[in-house]
N, C-alpha and C positions, 0 to 999 in steps of 0.2 A: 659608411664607407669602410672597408676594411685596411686593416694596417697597414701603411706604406713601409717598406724601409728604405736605407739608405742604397745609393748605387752598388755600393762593396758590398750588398746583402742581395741584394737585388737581383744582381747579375749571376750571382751562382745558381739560384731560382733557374734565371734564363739558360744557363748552359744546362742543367738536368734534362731541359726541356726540351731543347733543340734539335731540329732535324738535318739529315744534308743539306736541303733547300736553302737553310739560312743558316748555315757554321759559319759561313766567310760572310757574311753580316755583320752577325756575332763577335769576329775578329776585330773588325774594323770597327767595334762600337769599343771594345776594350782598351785595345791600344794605343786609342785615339783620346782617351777620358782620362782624368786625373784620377788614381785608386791612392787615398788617403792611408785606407790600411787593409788586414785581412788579403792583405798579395797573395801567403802561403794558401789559405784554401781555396782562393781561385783558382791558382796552378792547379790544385789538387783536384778540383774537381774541371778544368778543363783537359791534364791529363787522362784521367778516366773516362774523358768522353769521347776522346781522341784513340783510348783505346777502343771502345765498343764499336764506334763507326769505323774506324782503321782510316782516318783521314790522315792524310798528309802531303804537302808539311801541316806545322802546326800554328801557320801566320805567323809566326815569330810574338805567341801570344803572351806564349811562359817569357822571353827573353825582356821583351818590352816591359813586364810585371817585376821582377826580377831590376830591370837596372830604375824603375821607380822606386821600389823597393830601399835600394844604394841612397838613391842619392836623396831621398826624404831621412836616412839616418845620417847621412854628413850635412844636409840641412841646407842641401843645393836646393835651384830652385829647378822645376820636371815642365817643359816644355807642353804636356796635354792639356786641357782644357776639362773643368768640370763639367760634368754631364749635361747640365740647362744648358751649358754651351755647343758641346761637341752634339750631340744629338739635333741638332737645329742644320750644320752642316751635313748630317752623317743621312738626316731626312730628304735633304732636298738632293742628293743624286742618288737615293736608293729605294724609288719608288717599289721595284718589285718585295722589297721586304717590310713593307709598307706595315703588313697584320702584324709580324713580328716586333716590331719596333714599337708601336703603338701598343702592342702588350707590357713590352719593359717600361714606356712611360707610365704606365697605369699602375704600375708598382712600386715606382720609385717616388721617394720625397722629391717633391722638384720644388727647392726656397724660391726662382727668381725668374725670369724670363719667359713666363709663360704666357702672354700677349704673342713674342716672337714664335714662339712653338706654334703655338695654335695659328698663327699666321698661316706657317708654311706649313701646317694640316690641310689648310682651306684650303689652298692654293691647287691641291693634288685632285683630279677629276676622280679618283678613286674614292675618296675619302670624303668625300660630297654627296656621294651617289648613295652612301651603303650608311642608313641608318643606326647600325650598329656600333657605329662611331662616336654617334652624340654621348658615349657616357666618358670617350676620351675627354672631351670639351668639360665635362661637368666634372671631370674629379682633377682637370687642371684649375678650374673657375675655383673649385671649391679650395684647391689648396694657396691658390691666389688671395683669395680673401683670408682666408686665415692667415698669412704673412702680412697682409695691410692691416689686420685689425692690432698687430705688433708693433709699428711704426708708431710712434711721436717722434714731433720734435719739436725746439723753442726758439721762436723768431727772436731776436731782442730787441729791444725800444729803438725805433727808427725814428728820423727827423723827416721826411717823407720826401727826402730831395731827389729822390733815384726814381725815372722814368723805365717803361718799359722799349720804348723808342729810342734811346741810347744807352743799349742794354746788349749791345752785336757781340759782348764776349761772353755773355751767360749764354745767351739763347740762339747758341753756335749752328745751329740749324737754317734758323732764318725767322724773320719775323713778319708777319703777314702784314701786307700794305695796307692795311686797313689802318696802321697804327703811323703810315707814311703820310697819312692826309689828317692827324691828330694834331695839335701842337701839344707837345708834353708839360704836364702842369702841375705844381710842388704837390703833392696830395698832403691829408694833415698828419700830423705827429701821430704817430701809435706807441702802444705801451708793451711791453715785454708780453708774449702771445706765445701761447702753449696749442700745439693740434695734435688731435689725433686724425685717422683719415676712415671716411666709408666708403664702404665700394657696392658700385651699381655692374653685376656680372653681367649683362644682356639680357633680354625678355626673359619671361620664365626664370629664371634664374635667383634672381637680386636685384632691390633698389634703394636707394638711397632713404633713409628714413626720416629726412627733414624736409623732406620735396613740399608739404603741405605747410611746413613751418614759415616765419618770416623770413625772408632772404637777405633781413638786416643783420642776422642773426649770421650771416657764414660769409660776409665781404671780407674780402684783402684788399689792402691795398695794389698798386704801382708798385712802393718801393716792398713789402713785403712780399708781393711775388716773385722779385729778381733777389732777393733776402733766399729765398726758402733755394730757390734752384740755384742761388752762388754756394751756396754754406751747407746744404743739405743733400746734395746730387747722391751721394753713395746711398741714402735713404730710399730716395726716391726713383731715380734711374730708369725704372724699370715698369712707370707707372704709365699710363694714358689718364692725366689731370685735366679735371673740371674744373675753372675757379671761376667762384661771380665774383665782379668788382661795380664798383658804383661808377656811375657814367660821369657824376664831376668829377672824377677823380683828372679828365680827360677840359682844357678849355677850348672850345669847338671853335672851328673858321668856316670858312663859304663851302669848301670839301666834304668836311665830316656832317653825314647823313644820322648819325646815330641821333636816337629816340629815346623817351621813357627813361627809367630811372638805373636800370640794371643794366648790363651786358656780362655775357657768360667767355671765359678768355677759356680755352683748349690747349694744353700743352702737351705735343707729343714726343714720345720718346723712344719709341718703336723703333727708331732708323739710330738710335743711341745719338745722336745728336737734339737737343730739344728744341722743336719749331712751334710759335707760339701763334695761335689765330686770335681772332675778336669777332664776335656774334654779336648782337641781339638777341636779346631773352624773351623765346614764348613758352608758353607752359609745351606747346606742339613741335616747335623743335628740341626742346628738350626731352621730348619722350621720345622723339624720331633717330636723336642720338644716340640715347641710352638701350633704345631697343639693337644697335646693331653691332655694338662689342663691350667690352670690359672699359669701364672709367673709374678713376677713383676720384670723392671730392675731400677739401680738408674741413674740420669740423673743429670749432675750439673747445677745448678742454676745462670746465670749470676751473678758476683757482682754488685749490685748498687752504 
């Protein structure tokens, strides 16, 4: 993959490059984004571009760069939105600059949100149709996992009193009924638990590399899955998590159907609010999952 850089580098790339077609694209993708730094030569080079085309106005591109500029040296806070952000908006009502836009994502680091990106990639009959696409997908997958492979964090010794069924203030999304017909049951004590996280990017792509391993090996509990999204959300946020947990963890009544020793619990985050489901573990729905987007699962960390 070749060098990303950063939005502030990025985008001056983009302005040499641009045509009338997509100037006021262009505009609306700068004025709209947080510019950290390097304001001066953005001006400078969307100046000079404004001269060759003879466009005007000039979106009020310089002005917007300019009072960023201000108010990051008085140490205000600037109203735009970082790029993973603003581009996610700037995507879904500007289907005709659709080529364009998807060129600056392809050049820029994108740390965070790239589940939501590629969401609303899909979503575009454009962008489904035209082959040329798939290497959008692969160089946001690719930079996705390289952000997850950066993540740990450290659960700490729990008494395992916390259920995931009254739990309505972590998993502010909503919790799937499945966990309505459970009765919540003390799970046992765990001891101070260090993870790092793997990621499974969709077929072809990436898979989890303990899938063949024991699956004794990668349980959470109950209370440490409401542990890791109470205390760790800024971590993780931005994940589609896979977690097994063990099925006693759960004391069954006349309702609860569940089976077998495992269940696979899903927690999404894509709508930024985290909604939490419960499966049944087959080895066939788990590859039927994995085949259709981006998961991350947690994995524990040897202690040193």
């Amino acid at each position: 993959m070749k060098t990303l850089k950063p939005f502030h580098e990025s985008i001056i790339d983009a302005i040499n490059r641009c045509g009338y077609g997509t100037i006021r694209f262009l505009a609306e993708v700068i004025t709209k984004t947080a510019v950290p730094e390097n304001h001066d030569a953005i001006i400078d080079a969307w100046v000079a571009k404004a001269a060759i085309m003879r466009f005007a106005p000039h979106y009020q591109v310089t002005e917007s760069l300019l009072a960023q500029k201000k108010a990051l040296e008085n140490g205000a806070k600037i109203e735009q939105k970082p790029f993973h952000e603003s581009i996610v908006e700037i995507l879904t009502k500007n289907e005709p600059a659709l080529d364009w836009l998807v060129w600056l994502i392809e050049k820029t680091i994108i740390p965070k949100n790239h589940n939501k990106i590629i969401s609303v990639l899909e979503r575009n009959k454009k962008f489904i149709l035209d082959p040329r696409y798939t290497k959008t997908i692969n160089s946001l997958r690719f930079q996705q996992r390289e952000s997850i492979e950066k993540i740990t964090v450290v659960l700490k010794a729990l008494d395992g009193s916390r259920s995931i069924r009254n739990s309505k203030s972590v998993f502010t999304g909503g919790i799937d009924g499945v966990f309505s017909h459970v009765d919540p049951k003390a799970g046992a004590q765990t001891q101070q638990t260090k993870l790092s996280f793997s990621a499974a990017l969709g077929a072809g792509i990436g898979t989890f590399a303990d899938l063949s391993a024991d699956l004794e090996e990668i349980y959470l509990s109950q209370h440490q899955i409401v542990e890791l999204y109470e205390s760790h959300i800024d971590a993780i946020k931005d994940l589609r998590l896979l977690i097994f947990i063990k099925k006693n963890e759960f004391k069954k009544n006349d309702e609860n159907n569940l089976k077998d020793n495992t269940a696979l619990v899903f927690v999404d985050m894509e709508g930024d609010e985290p909604y939490i489901y419960l499966y049944d573990l087959t080895l066939s729905s788990l590859q039927e999952i994995l085949g259709q987007c981006a998961f991350v699962c947690p994995q524990f960390v040897t202690a040193e």
